[in-house]
C-alpha positions as CSV (number, residue, x, y, z in Angstrom):
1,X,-68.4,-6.8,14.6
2,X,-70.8,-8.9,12.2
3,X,-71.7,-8.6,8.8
4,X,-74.1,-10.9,7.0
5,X,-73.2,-11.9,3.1
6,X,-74.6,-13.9,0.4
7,X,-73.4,-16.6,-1.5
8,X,-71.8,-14.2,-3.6
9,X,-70.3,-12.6,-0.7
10,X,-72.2,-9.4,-0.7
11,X,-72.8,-7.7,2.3
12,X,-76.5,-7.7,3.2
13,X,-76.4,-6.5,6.8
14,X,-74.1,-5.6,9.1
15,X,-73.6,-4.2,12.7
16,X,-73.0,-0.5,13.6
17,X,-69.0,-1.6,15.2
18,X,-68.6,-3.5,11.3
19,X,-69.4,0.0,9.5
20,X,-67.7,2.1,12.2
21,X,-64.6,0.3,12.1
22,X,-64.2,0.4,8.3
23,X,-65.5,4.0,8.4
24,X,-68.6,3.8,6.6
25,X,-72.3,3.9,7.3
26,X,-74.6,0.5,7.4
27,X,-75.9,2.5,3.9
28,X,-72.7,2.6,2.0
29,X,-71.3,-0.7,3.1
30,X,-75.0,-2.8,2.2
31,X,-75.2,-4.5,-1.3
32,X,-71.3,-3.8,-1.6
33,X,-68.9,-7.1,-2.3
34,X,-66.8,-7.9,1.3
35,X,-63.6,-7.6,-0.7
36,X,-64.3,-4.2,-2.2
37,X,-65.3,-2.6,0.7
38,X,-61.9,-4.2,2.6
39,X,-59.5,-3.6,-0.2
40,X,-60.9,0.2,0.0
41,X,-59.8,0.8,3.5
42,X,-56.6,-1.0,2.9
43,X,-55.8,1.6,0.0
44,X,-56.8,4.5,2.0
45,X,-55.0,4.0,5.2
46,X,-52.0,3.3,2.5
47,X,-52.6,6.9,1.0
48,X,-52.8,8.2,4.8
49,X,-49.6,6.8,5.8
50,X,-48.2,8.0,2.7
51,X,-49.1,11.4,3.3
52,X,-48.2,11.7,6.8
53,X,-45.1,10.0,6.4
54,X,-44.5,12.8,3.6
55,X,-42.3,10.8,1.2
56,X,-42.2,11.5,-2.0
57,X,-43.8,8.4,-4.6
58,X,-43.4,9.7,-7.7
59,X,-41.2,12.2,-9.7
């Protein structure tokens, strides 16, 4: 997997295995910060896991 930021750490390129793996296309994940696009996988495996595990989180 490679991805190519700038200084600012956006994502200016990256590999098809990058975007597959984070379950996106090249198009979504280009111009993005690297953090955003990471801390939105991280919260949506968490929502998965939430709903398969079917537990309750509020109420």
């Amino acid at each position: 997997m490679l991805r190519t930021i700038t200084a600012d750490e956006k994502i200016i390129d990256c590999n098809d295995a990058y975007a597959k793996n984070l379950g996106y296309t090249k198009e979504e994940i280009i111009g993005k910060h690297r953090q955003l696009i990471t801390l939105q996988k991280k919260v949506m495996m968490s929502w998965q896991n939430q709903l398969q595990s079917g537990k309750r989180t509020a109420r």
